[in-house]
C-alpha positions in Angstrom: -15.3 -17.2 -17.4 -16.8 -16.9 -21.0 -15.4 -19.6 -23.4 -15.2 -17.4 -26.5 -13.2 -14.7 -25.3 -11.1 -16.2 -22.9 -7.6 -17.7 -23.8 -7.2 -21.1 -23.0 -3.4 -20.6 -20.5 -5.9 -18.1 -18.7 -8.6 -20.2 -18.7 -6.7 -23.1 -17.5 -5.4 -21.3 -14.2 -9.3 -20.7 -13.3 -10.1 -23.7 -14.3 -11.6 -26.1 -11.0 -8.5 -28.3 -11.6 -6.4 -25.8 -11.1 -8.0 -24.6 -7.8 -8.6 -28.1 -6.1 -5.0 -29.0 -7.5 -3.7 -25.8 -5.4 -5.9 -26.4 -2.2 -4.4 -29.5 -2.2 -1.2 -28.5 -2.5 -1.4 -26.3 0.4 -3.1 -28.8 2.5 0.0 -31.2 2.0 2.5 -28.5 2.7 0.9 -27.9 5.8 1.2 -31.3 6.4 4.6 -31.2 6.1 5.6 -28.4 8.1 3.9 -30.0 10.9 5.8 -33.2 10.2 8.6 -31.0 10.3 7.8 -29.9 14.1 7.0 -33.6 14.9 3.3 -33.2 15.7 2.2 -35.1 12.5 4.1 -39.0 11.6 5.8 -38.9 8.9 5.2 -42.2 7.7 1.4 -40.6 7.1 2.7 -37.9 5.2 4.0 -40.1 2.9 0.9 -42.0 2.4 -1.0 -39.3 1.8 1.6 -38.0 -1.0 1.3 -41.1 -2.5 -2.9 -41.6 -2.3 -4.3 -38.0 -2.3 -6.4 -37.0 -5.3 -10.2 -36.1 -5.7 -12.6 -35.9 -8.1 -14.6 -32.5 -9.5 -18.1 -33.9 -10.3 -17.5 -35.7 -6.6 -17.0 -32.5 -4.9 -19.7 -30.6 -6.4 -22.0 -33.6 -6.0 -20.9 -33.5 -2.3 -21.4 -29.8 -1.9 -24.8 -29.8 -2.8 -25.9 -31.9 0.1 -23.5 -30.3 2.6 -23.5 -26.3 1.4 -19.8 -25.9 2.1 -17.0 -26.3 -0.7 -14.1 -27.0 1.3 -15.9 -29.9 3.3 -16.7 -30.8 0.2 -13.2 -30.9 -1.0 -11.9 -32.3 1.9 -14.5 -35.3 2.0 -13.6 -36.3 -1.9 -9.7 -36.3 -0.6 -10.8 -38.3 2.2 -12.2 -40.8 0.6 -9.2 -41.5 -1.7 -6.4 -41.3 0.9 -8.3 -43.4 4.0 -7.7 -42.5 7.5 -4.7 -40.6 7.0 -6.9 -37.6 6.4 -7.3 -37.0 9.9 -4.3 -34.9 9.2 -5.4 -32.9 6.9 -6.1 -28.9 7.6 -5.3 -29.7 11.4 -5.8 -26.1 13.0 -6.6 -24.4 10.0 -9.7 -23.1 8.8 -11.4 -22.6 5.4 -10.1 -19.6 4.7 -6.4 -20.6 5.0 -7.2 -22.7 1.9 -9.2 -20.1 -0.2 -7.8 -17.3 0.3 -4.0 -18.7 -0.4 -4.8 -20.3 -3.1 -6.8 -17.4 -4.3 -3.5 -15.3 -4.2 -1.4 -18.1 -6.0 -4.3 -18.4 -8.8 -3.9 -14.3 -9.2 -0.5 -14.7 -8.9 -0.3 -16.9 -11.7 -2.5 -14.9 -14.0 -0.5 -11.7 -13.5 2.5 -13.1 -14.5 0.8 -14.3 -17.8 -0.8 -10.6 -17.8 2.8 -9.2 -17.4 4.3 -12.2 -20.4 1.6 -11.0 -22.8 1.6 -7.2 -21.8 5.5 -7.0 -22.4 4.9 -8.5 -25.7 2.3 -5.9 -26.3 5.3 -3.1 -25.7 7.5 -4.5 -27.9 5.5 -4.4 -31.2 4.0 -0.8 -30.0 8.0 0.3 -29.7 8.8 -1.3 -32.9 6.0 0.0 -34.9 6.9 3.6 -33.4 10.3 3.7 -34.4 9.1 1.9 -38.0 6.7 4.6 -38.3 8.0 7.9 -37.1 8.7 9.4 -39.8 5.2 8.5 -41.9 2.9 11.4 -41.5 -0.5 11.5 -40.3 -3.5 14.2 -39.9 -3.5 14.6 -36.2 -6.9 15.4 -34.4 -8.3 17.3 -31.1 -11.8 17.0 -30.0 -12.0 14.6 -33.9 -11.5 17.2 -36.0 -8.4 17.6 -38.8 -5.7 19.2 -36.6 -2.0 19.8 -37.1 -0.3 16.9 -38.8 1.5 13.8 -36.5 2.9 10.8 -37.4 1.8 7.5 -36.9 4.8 6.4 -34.9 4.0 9.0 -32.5 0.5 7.4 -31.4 2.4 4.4 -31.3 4.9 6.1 -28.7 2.0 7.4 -26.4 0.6 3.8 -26.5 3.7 1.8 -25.8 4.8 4.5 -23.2 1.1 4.1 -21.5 1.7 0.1 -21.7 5.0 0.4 -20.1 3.3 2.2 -17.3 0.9 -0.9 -17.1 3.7 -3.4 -16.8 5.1 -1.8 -13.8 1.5 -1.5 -12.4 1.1 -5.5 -13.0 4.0 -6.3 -11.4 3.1 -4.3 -8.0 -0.1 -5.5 -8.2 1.3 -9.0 -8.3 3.3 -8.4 -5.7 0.7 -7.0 -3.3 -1.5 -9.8 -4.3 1.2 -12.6 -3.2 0.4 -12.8 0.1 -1.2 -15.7 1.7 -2.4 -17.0 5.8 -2.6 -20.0 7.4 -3.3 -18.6 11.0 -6.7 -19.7 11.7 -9.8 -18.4 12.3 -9.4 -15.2 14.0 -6.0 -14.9 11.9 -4.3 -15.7 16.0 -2.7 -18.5 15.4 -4.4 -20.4 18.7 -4.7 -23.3 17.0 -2.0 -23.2 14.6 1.9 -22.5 14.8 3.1 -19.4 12.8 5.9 -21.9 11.1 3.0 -24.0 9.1 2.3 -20.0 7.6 5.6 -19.4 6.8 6.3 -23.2 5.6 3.6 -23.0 3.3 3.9 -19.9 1.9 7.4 -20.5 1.2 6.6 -22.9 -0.6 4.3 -21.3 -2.7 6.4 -18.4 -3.7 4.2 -15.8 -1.6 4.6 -13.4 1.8 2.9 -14.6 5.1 0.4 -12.0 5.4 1.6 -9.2 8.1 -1.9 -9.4 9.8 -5.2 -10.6 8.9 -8.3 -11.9 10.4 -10.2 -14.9 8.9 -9.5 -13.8 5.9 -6.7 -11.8 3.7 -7.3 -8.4 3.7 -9.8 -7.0 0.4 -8.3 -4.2 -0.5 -5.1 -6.0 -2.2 -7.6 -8.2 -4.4 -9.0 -4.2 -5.2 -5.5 -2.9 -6.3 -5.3 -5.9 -8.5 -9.1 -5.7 -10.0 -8.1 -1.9 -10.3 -5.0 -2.1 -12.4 -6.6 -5.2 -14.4 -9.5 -2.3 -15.3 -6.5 0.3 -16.1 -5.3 -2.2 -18.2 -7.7 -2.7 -20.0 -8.4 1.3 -20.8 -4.7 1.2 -22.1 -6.4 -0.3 -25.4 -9.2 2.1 -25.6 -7.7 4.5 -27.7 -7.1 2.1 -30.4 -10.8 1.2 -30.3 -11.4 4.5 -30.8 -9.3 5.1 -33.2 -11.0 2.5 -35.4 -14.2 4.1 -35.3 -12.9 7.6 -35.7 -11.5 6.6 -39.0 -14.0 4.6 -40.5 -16.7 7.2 -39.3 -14.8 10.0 -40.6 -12.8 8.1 -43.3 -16.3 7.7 -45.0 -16.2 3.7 -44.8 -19.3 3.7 -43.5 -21.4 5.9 -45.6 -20.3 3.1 -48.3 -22.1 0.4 -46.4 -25.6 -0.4 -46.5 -27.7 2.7 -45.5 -30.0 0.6 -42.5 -30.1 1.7 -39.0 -27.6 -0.3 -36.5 -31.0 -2.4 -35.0 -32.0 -3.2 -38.2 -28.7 -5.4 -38.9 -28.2 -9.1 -39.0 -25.6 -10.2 -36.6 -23.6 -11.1 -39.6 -23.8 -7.5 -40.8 -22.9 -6.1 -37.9 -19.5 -8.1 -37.6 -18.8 -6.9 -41.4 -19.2 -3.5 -40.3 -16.8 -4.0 -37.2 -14.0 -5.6 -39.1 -14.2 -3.2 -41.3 -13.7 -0.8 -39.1 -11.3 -2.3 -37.3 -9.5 -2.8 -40.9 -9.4 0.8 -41.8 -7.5 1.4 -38.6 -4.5 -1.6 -39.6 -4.7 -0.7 -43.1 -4.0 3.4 -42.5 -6.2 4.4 -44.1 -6.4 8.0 -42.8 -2.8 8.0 -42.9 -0.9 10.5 -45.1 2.3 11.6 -46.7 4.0 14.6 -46.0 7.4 15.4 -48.0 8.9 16.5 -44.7 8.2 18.0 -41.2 10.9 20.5 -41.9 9.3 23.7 -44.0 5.6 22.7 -43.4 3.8 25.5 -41.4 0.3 24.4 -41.3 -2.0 21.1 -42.0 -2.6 23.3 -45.2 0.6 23.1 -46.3 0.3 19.2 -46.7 -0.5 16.9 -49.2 -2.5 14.2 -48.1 -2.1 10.8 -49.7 -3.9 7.6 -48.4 -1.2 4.6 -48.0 -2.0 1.7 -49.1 -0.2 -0.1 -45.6 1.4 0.9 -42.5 
């Protein structure tokens, strides 16, 4: 992930941590299902509570000489917990532990996707019912048009990002889905109770069917709506740009061609722009709806602030 724009609670469930902390989470729930059954002591399973851990710059270190993560993984936990590892991913293969913990790390960034996104509804219904009586030139294809207000573009985008919640939330649902059934997804090495155990445990589905791996095209409904997301803030982008470009903010700025701008310039111009849009500048005051025929009729005012 890129530093700068990422936020650190997102950042932190991508993290390596996070995803060796999860694989071995999983490994010791399977573990304990199979304790459970009696195929696996339990005095070992305690041990292993007690001793397992491992080591980041250990496993990648590892990995290098043996091309293969979880064997990599696997070998730093080994070497903390002693012989009890023998019991470790008995009957499983690598995919049991990527592709679960793949869901739970998706899982878990949904639901701060879905946190943040509601938050994003709320102001966008507050500032429409604030603002839906303050006036503003509306606009097809960018030109003046009849007049609007400014809590109605607020309406269309909180009604678009409560269209994107529901979205998330099926998305994270489709997405919660993990296997622990081998590697031809049979379960001939492997009892279907470890599956169901484990993902129990972690708060997802056992996967219907699947073959090695989880099927692809729930991790493409995810990406999908993630993408669609995303869009739902486009028109505020563009917004920006319309106003400033049409506001006149940036014939007032230095008359140089975009290439020709130091970095630092070029920020100025986008907050700037970006400014015009929070400041409202291009929006106006109309006495009333009631009695005005025509965009003509009105008389425009810049406010100072929305």
């Amino acid at each position: 992930m890129i530093e700068r724009y990422t936020r650190p609670e997102m950042a932190a469930i991508w993290h390596d941590e996070n995803r060796f902390r999860i694989w071995l989470d999983i490994e010791i729930l399977a573990m304990e299902a199979m304790v459970r059954k009696g195929w696996i002591p339990a005095d070992a399973l305690a041990r292993v509570r007690k001793k397992a851990s491992f080591d980041v710059p250990r496993i990648n270190e590892i990995e290098k000489k043996v091309k293969h993560d979880v064997i990599a993984f696997l070998t730093s936990v080994a070497e903390h917990i002693g012989d009890d590892s023998r019991f470790l991913h008995v009957g499983m293969t690598s995919s049991d532990v990527l592709d679960t913990a793949f869901a739970v790390q998706m899982r878990q960034s949904l639901t701060l996707l879905i946190r943040e996104a509601k938050a994003v509804f709320e102001v966008l219904k507050a500032r429409a019912l604030e603002h839906r009586g303050t006036v503003m030139i509306g606009r097809t294809h960018g030109i003046h048009a009849e007049p609007v207000t400014f809590g109605w573009k607020m309406a269309l985008w909180a009604d678009e990002m409560r269209r994107d919640i529901a979205r998330l939330v099926r998305a994270r649902d489709v997405i919660s889905v993990g296997k622990i059934s081998g590697a031809v997804g049979t379960f001939a090495n492997i009892d279907p109770f470890v599956e169901e155990f484990v993902c129990r445990k972690l708060r997802l589905s056992p996967a219907p069917a699947s073959t090695q791996v989880i099927q692809r095209d729930r991790h493409a409904e995810v990406f999908l709506e993630r993408a669609e997301l995303a869009l739902a803030f486009l028109p505020a982008g563009r917004d920006a740009r319309d106003r400033s470009v049409q506001g006149g903010l940036l014939e007032r700025l230095p008359q140089v061609r975009g290439a020709e701008l130091r970095a630092e310039d070029q920020d100025i111009v986008h907050a700037r722009m970006l400014a015009s849009l929070v400041s409202g500048l291009q929006v106006v005051r109309v006495c009333s709806f009631r009695g005005v025929a025509t965009s003509a009729d009105c008389r425009l005012a810049p406010r100072e602030a929305i």
